[in-house]
C-alpha positions as a Markdown table, in Angstrom:
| # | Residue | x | y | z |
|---|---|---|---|---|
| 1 | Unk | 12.0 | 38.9 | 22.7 |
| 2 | Unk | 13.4 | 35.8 | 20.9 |
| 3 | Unk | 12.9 | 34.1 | 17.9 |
| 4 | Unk | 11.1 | 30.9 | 18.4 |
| 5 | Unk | 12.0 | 28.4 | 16.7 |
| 6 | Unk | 9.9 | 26.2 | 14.6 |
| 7 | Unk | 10.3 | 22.4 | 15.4 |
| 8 | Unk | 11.6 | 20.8 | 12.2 |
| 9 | Unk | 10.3 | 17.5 | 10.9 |
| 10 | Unk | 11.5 | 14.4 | 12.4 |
| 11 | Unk | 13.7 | 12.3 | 10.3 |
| 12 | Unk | 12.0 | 9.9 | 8.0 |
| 13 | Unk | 8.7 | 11.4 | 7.8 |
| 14 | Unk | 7.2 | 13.4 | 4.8 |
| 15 | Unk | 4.6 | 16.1 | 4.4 |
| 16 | Unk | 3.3 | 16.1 | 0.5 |
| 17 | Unk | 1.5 | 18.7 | -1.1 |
| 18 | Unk | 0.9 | 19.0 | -5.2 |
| 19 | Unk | 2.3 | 16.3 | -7.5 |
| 20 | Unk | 3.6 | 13.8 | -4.3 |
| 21 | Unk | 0.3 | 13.8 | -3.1 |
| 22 | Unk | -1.2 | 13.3 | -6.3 |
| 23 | Unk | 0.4 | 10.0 | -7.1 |
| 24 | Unk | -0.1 | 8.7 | -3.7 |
| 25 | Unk | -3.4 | 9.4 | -3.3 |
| 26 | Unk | -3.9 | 8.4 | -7.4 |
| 27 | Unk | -2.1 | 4.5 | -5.9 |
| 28 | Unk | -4.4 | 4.4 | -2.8 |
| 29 | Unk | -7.5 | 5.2 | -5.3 |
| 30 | Unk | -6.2 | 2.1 | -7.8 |
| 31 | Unk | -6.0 | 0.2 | -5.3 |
| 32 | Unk | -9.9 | 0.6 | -3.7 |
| 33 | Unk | -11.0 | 0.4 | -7.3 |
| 34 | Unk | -9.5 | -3.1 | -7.6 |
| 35 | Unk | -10.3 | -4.2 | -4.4 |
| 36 | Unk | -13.6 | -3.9 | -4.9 |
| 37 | Unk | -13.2 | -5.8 | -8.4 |
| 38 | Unk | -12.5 | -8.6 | -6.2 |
| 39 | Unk | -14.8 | -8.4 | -3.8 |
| 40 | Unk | -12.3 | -7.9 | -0.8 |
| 41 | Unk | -13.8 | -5.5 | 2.2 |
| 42 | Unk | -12.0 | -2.5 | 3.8 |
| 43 | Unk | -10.7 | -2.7 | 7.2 |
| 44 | Unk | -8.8 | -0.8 | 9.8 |
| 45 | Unk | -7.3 | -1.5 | 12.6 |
| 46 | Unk | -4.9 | 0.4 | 15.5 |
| 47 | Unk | -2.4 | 2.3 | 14.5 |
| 48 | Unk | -0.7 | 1.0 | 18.1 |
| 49 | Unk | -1.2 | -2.9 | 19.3 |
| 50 | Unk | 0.3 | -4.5 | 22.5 |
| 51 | Unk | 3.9 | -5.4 | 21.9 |
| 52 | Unk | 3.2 | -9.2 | 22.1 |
| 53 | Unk | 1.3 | -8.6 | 18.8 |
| 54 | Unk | 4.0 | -7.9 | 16.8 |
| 55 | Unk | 7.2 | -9.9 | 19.2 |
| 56 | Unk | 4.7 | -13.5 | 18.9 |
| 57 | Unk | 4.1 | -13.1 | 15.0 |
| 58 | Unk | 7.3 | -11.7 | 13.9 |
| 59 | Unk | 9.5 | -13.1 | 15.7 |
| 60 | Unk | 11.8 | -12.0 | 19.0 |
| 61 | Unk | 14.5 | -12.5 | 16.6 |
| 62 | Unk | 14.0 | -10.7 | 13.5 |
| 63 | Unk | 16.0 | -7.3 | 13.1 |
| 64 | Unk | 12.3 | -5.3 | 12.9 |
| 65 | Unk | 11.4 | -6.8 | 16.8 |
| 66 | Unk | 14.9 | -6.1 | 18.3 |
| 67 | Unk | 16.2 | -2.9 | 16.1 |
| 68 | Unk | 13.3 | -1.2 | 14.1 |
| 69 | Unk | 10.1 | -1.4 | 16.5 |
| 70 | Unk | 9.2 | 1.7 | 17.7 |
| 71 | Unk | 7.7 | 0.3 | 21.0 |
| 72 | Unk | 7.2 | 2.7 | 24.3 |
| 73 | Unk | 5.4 | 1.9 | 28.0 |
| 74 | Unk | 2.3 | 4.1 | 27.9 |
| 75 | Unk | 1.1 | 5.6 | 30.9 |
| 76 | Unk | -0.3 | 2.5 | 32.2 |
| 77 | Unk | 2.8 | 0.8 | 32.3 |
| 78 | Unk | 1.9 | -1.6 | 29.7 |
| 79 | Unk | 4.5 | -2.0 | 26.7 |
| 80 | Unk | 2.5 | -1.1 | 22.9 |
| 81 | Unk | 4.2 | -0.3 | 19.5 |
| 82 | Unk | 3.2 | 1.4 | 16.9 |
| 83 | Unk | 2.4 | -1.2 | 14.1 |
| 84 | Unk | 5.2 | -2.0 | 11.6 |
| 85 | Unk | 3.0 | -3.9 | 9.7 |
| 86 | Unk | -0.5 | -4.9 | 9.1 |
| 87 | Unk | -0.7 | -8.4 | 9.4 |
| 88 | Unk | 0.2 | -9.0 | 12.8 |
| 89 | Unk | -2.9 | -6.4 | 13.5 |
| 90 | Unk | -5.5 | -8.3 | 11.2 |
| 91 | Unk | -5.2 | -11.6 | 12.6 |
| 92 | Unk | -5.2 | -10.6 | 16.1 |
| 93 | Unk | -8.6 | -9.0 | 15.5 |
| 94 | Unk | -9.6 | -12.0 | 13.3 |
| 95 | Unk | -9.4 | -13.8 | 16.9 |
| 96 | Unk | -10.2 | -11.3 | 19.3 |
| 97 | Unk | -13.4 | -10.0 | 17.4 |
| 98 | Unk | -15.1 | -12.9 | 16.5 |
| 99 | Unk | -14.5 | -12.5 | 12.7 |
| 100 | Unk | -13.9 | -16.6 | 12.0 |
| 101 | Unk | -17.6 | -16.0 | 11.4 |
| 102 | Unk | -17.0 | -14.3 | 8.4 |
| 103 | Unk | -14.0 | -16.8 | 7.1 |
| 104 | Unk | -13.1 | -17.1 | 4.6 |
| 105 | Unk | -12.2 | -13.3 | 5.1 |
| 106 | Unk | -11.3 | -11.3 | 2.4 |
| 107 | Unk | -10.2 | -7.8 | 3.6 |
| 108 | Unk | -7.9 | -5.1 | 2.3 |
| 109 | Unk | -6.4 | -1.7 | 3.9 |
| 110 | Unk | -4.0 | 1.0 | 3.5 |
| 111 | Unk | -2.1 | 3.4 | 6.0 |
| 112 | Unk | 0.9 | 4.4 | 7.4 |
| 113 | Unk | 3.3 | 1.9 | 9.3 |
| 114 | Unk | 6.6 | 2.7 | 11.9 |
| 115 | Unk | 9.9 | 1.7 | 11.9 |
| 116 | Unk | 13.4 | 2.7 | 13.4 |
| 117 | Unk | 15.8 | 2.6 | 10.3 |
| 118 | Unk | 17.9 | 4.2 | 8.1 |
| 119 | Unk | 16.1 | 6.4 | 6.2 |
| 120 | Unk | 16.7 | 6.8 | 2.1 |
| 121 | Unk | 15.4 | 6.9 | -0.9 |
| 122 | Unk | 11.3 | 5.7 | -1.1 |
| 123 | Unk | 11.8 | 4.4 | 2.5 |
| 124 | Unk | 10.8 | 6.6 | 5.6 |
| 125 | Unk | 10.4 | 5.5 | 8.8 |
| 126 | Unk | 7.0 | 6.5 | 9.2 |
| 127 | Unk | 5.8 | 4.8 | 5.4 |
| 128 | Unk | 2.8 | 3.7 | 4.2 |
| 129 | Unk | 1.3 | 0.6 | 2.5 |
| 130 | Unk | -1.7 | -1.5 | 0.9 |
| 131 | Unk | -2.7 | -4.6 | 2.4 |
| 132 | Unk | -4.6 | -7.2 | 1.2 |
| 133 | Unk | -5.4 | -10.7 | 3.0 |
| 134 | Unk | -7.7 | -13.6 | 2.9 |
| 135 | Unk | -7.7 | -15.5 | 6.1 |
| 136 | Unk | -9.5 | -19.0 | 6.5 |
| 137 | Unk | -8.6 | -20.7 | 3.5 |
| 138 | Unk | -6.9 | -23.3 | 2.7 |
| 139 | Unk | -7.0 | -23.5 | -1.1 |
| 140 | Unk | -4.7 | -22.8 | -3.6 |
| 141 | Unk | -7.3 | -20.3 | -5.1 |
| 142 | Unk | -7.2 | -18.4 | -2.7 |
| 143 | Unk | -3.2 | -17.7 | -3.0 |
| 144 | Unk | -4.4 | -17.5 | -7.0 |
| 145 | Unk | -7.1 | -14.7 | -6.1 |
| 146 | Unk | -4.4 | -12.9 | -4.6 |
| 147 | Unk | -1.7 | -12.6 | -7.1 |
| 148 | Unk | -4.3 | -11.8 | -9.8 |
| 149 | Unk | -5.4 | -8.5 | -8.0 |
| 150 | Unk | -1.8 | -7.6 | -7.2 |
| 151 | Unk | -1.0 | -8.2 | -11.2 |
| 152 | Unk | -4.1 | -6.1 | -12.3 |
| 153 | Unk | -3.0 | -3.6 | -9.5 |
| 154 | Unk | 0.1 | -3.1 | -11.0 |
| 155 | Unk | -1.4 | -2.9 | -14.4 |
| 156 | Unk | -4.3 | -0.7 | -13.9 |
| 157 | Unk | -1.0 | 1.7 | -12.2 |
| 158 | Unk | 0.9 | 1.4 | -16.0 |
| 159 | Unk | 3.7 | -0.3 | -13.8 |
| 160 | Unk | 3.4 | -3.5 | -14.9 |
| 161 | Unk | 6.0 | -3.2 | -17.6 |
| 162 | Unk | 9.4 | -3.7 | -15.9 |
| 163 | Unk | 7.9 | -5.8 | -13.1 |
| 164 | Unk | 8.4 | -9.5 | -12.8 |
| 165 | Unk | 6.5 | -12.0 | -10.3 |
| 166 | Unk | 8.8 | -14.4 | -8.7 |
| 167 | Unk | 7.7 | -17.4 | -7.0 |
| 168 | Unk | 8.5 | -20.2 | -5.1 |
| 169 | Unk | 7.2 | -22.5 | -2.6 |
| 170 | Unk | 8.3 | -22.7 | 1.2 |
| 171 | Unk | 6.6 | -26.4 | 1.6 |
| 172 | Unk | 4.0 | -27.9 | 4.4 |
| 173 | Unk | 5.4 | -28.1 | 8.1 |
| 174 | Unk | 7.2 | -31.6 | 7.5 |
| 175 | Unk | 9.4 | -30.4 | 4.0 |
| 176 | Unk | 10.4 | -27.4 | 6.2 |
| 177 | Unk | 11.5 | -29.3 | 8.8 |
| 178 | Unk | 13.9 | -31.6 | 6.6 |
| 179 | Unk | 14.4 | -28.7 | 4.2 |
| 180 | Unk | 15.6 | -27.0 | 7.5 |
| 181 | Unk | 17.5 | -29.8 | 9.1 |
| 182 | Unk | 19.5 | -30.0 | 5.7 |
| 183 | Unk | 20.5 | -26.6 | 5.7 |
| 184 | Unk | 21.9 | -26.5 | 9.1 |
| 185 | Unk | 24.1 | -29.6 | 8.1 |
| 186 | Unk | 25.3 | -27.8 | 5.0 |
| 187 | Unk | 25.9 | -24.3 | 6.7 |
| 188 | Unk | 27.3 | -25.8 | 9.9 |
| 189 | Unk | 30.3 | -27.1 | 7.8 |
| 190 | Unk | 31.1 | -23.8 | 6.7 |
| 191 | Unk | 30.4 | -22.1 | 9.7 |
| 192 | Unk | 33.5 | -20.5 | 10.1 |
| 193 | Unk | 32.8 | -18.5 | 6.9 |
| 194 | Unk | 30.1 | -17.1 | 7.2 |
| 195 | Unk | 29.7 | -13.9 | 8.4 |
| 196 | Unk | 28.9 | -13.0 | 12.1 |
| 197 | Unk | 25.2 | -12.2 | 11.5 |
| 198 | Unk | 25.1 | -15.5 | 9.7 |
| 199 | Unk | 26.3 | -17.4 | 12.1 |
| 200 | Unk | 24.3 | -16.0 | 14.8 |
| 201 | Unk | 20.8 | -16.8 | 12.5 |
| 202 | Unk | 22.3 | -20.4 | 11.8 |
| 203 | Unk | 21.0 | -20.6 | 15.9 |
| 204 | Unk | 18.1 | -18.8 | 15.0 |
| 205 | Unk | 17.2 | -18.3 | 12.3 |
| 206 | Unk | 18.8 | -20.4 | 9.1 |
| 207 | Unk | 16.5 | -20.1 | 6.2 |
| 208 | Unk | 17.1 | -16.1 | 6.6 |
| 209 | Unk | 21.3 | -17.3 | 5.5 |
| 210 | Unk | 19.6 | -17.8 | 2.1 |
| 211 | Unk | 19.0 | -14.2 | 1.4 |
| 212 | Unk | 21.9 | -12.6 | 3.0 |
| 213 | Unk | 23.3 | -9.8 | 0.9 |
| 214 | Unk | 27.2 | -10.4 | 2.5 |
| 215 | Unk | 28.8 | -11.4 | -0.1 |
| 216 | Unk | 31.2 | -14.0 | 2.3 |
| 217 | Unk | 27.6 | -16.0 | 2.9 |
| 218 | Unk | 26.6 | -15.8 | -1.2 |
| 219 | Unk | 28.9 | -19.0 | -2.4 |
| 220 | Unk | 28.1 | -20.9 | 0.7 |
| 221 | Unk | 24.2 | -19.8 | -0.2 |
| 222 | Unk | 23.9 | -20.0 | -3.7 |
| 223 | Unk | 25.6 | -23.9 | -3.1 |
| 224 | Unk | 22.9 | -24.7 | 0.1 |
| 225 | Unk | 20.0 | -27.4 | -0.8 |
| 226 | Unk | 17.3 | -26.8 | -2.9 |
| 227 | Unk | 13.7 | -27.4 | -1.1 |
| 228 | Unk | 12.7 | -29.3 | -3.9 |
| 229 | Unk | 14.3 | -32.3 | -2.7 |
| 230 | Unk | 12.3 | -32.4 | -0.3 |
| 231 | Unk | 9.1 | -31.1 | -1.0 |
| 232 | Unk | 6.3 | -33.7 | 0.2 |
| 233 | Unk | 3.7 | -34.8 | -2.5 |
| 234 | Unk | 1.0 | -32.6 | -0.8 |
| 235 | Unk | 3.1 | -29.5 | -1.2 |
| 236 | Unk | 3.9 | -30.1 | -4.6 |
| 237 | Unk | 0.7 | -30.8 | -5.5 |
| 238 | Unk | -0.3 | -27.6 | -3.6 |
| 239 | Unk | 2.4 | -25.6 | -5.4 |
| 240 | Unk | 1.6 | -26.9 | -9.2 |
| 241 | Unk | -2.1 | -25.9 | -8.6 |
| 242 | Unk | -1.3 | -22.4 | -8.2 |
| 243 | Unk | 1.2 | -22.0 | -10.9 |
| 244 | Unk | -1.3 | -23.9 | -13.3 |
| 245 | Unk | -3.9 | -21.3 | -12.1 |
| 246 | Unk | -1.7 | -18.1 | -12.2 |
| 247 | Unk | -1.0 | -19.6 | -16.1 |
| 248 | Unk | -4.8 | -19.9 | -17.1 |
| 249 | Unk | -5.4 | -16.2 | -15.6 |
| 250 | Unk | -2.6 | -15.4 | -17.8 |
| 251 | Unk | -0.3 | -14.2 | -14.7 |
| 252 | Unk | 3.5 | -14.2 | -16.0 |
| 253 | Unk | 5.6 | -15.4 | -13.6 |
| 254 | Unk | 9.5 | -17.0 | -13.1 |
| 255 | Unk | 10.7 | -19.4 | -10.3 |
| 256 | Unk | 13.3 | -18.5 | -7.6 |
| 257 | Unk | 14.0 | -21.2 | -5.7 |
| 258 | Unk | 15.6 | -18.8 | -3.2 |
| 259 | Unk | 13.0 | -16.7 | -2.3 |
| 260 | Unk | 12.4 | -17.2 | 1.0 |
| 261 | Unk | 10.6 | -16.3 | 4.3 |
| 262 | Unk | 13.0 | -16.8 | 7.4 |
| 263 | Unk | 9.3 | -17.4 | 10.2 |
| 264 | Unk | 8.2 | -21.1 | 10.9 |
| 265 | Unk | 4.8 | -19.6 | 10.3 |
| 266 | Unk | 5.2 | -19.0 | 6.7 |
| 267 | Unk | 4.1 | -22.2 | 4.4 |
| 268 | Unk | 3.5 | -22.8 | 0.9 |
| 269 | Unk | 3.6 | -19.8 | -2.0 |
| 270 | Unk | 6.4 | -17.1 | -1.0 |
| 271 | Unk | 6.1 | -14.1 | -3.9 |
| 272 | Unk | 7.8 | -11.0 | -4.8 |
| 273 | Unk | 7.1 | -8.4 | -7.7 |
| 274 | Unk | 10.3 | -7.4 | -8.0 |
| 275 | Unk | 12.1 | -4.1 | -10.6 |
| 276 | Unk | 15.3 | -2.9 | -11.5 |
| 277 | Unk | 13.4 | 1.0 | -11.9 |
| 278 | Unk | 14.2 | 1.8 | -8.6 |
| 279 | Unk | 17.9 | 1.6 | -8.9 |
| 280 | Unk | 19.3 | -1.7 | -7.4 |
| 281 | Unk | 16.4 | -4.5 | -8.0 |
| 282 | Unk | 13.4 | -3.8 | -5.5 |
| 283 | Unk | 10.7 | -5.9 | -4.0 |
| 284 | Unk | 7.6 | -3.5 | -4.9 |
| 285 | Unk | 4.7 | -5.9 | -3.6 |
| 286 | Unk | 5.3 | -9.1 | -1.7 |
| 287 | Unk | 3.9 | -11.8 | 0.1 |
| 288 | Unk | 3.0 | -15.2 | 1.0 |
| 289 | Unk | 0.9 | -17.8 | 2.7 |
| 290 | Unk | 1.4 | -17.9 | 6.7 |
| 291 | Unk | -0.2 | -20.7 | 7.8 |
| 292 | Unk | 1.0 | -20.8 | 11.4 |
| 293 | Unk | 0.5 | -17.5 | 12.2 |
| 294 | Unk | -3.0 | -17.4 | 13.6 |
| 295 | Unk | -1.6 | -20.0 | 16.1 |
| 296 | Unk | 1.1 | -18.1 | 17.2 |
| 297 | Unk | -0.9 | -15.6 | 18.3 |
| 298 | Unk | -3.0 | -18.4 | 20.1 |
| 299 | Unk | -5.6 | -19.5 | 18.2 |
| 300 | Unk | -6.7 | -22.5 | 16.3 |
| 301 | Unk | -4.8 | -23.4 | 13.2 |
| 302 | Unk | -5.9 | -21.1 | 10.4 |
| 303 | Unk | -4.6 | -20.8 | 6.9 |
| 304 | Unk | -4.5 | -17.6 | 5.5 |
| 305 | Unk | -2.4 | -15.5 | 2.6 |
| 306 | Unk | -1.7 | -11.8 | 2.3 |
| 307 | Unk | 0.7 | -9.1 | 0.7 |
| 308 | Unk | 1.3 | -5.9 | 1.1 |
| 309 | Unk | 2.9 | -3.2 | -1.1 |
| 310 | Unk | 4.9 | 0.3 | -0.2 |
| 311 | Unk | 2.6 | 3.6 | -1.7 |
| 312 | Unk | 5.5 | 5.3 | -1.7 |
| 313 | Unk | 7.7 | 3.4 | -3.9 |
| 314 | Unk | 4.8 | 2.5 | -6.3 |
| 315 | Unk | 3.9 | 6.1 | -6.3 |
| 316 | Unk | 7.5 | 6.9 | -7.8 |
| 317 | Unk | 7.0 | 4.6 | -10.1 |
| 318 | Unk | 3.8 | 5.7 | -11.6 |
| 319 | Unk | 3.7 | 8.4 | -14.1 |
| 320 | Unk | 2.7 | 12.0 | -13.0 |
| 321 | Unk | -1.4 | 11.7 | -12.8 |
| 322 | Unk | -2.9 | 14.9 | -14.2 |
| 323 | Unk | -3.5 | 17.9 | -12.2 |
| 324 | Unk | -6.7 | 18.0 | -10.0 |
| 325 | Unk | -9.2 | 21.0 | -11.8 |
| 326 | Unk | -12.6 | 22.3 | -11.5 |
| 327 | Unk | -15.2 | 22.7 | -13.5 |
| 328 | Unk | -16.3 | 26.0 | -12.6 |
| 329 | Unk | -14.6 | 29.7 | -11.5 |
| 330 | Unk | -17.0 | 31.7 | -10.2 |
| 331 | Unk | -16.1 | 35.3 | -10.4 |
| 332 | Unk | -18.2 | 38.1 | -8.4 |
| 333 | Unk | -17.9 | 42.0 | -8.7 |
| 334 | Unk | -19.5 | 43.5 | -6.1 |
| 335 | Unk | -21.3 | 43.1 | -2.6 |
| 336 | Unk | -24.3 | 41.6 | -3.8 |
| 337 | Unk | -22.9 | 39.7 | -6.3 |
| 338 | Unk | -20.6 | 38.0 | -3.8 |
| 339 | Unk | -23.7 | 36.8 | -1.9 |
| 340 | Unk | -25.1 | 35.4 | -5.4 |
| 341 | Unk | -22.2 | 34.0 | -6.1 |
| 342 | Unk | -22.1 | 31.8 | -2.8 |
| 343 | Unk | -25.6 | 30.5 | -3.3 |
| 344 | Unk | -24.2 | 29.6 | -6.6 |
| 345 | Unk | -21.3 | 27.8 | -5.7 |
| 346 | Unk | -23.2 | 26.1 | -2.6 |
| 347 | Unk | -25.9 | 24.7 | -5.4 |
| 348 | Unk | -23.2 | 23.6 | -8.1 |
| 349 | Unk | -21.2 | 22.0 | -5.8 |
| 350 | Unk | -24.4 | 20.3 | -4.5 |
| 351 | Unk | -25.4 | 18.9 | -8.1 |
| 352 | Unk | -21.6 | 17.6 | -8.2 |
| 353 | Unk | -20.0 | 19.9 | -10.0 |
| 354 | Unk | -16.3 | 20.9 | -8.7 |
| 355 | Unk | -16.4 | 24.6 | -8.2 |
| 356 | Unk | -14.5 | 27.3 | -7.0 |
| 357 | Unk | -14.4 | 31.0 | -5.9 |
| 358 | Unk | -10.9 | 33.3 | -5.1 |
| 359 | Unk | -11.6 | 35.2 | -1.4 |
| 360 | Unk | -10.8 | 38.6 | -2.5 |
| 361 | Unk | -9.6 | 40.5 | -5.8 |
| 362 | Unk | -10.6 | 42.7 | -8.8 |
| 363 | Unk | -11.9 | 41.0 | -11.5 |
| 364 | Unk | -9.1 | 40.7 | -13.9 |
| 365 | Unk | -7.1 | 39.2 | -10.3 |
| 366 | Unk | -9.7 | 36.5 | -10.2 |
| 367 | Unk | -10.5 | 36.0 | -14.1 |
| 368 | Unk | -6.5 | 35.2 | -13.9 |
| 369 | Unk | -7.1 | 33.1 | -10.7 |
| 370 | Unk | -10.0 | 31.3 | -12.9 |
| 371 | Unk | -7.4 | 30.5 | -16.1 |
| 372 | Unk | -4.6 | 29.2 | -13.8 |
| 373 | Unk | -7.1 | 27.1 | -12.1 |
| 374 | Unk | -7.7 | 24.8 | -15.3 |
| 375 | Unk | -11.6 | 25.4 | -15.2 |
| 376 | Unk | -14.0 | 24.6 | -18.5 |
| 377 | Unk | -16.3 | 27.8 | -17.8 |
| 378 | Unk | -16.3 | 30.7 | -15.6 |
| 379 | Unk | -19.6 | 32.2 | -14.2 |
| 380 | Unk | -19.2 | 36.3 | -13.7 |
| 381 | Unk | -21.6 | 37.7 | -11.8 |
| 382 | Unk | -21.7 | 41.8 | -11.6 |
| 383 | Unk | -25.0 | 44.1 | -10.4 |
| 384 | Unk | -26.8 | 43.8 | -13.7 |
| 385 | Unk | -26.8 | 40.2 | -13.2 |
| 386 | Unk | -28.0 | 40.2 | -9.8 |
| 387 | Unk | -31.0 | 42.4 | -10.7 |
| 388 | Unk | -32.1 | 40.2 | -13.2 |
| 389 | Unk | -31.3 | 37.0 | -11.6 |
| 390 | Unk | -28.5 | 35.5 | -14.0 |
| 391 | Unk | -25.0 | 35.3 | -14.6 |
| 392 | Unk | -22.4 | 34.9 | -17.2 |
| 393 | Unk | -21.1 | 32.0 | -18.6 |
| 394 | Unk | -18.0 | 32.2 | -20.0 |
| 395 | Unk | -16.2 | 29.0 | -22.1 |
| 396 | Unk | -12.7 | 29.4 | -21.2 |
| 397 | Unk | -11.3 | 27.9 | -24.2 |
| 398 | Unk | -13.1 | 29.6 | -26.9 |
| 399 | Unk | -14.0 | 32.2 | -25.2 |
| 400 | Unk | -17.7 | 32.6 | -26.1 |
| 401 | Unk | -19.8 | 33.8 | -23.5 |
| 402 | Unk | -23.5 | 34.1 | -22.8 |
| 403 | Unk | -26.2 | 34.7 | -20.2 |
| 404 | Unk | -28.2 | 32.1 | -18.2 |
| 405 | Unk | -31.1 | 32.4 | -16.0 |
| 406 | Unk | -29.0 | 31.4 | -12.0 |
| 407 | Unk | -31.6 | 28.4 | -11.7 |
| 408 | Unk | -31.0 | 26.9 | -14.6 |
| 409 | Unk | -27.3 | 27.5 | -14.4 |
| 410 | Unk | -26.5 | 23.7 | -13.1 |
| 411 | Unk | -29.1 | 22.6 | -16.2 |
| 412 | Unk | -27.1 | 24.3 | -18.7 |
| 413 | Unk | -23.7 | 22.9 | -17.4 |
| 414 | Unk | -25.0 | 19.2 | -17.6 |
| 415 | Unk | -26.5 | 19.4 | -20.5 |
């Protein structure tokens, strides 16, 4: 008969057990903590959306619509893709479920995401990330709100040192427009320069020239207008309100005018947390105010902010959290005392108290099971304890043991 062989992995996804499961689930608990500190609800949506979700509010021409979707026809011939990122999700069940009720909406999730590309290091192809949004408002406050929790986030992970919040402003619709008409003027003089993927986004897509990493586009960028020249009063106005909030919160922060978002949907605050920890500088949390993106996906205007940060790199930057223990071993010798002892651990774990019991094994197996297991106390339970209805408690530091009635066992641990 032949071997069978065991399917491996697919590229670009992770299993985790022990210490990589500890600091991402110890992210995703920081982050519900905080959350909550501010008051923002959980939410889920599909792990899968029509394609049209994602093509209308990403854009048909970024490189995660045409190269890194991973989009399929299911059965019943309609086209769906698994989501690449949460957004797009969130506002199209703002509209579809009748959530403007709620607005202004103040949600926040966490799961995994999809897309087709290179894998390396903290970056999989099946990743996760948080998510936090507020949709339906309009105020600066709101964008404040927002890069508050991220800031505490980052603190409350002991990642904050290292970190650096940089900011800019992407204007209103009419300081985009002339911001964008001026680029085009600029790069179209050196179009034949550039590099091929910049001149086919100087068609598209030309606020995306600003951030290419080629370095044949980086003099011809670095020398491209600033949008201050043509930021309209409203925007500025709109801009200096949140930097004179993120100061009285006591949110550092530093200006780069070339942070940009390459969608017509995205107005206002653009913001990056960025670090140099992970090797070449990295965006650990970003974000930014998308004002048009409710309406792309055909509904009214709606102004809404969000960011969204990677578990996985966060969780590498975190230090080690400490290893998961229980409180109590219980250790059983005997038939009877292995009934005991699942009555006990059924009513300790019960009253809250983490508890745990080997399967099989003499005692000194399980006393050693019981050590290696970090517990505070072990209860041993033998035939002379089960006649009399009480166990042993044993401190496993000092090693001081003594007997206690089984029904006033969880009494004793408490008190």
């Amino acid at each position: 008969m032949s071997k069978i062989e065991t399917p491996r992995p697919i590229r670009g996804t992770q299993d985790m057990l022990g210490e990589q499961a500890l600091r991402f689930g110890h992210v995703v608990e920081t982050f519900d903590r905080v959350r909550r500190l501010y008051g923002f609800g959980r939410v889920e949506v599909p792990m899968f959306e029509p394609t049209a979700v994602f093509a209308r509010s990403l854009g048909e021409t970024t490189d995660v619509v045409s190269k890194e979707m991973y989009s399929f026809e299911d059965r019943g011939g309609d086209s769906v893709t698994l989501r690449p990122e949460f957004t797009a999700g969130i506002a199209r069940a703002y509209l579809t479920e009748g959530w403007q009720q709620h607005a202004p909406l103040k949600v926040a999730t966490h799961g995994a995401l999809f897309r087709y590309e290179r894998p390396q290091k903290g970056r999989y192809r099946q990743f996760h990330q948080l998510d936090a949004e507020v949709i339906g408002s309009a105020e600066p406050q709101a964008d404040i709100e927002l890069l508050c929790m991220a800031d505490q986030l980052l603190r409350e992970l002991g990642v904050a040192d290292g970190v650096t919040l940089t900011l800019n402003t992407l204007g209103d619709g009419a300081t985009r427009e002339a911001w964008r008409a001026a680029l085009v003027t600029h790069f179209d003089r050196h179009r034949g320069e550039l590099s091929e993927d910049s001149q086919e986004r100087l068609a598209k897509n030309p606020l995306r020239i600003l951030d290419s990493k080629d370095p044949r586009d980086r003099p011809i960028a670095d020398a491209a207008p600033e949008i201050d020249s043509y930021l309209s009063a409203e925007a500025g106005a709109f801009f200096a309100a949140v930097t004179q909030g993120l100061d009285a919160a006591g949110v550092a922060w530093t200006r780069n005018a070339r942070l940009v978002r390459g969608l017509d949907y995205y107005r206002h605050t653009a913001f990056e947390f960025v670090t140099d920890r992970l090797g070449a500088q990295g965006t650990v949390l970003g974000g930014g105010r998308y004002d048009g993106l409710i309406e792309a996906l055909g509904g009214p205007p709606t102004p809404a902010v969000g960011w969204a940060a990677g578990i996985e790199r966060l969780a590498m930057l975190i230090d080690a959290p400490d290893a998961e223990r229980i409180d109590v071993a219980i250790v059983p010798m005997g038939d009877a005392a292995q009934l005991m002892a699942s009555r006990v651990l059924a009513e300790l774990r019960r009253a809250g108290i983490a508890a745990d019991m080997a399967y099989k094994g003499n005692m000194k197996k399980r006393m050693q099971k019981a050590d290696a297991s970090g517990a505070l106390w072990a209860v041993i339970i033998g035939d002379d304890e089960v006649a009399k209805g009480e166990v042993a408690l044993k401190h496993m530091v000092d090693q001081t043991q003594s007997w206690v009635a089984a029904d006033k066992l969880v009494e004793t641990l408490r008190g």
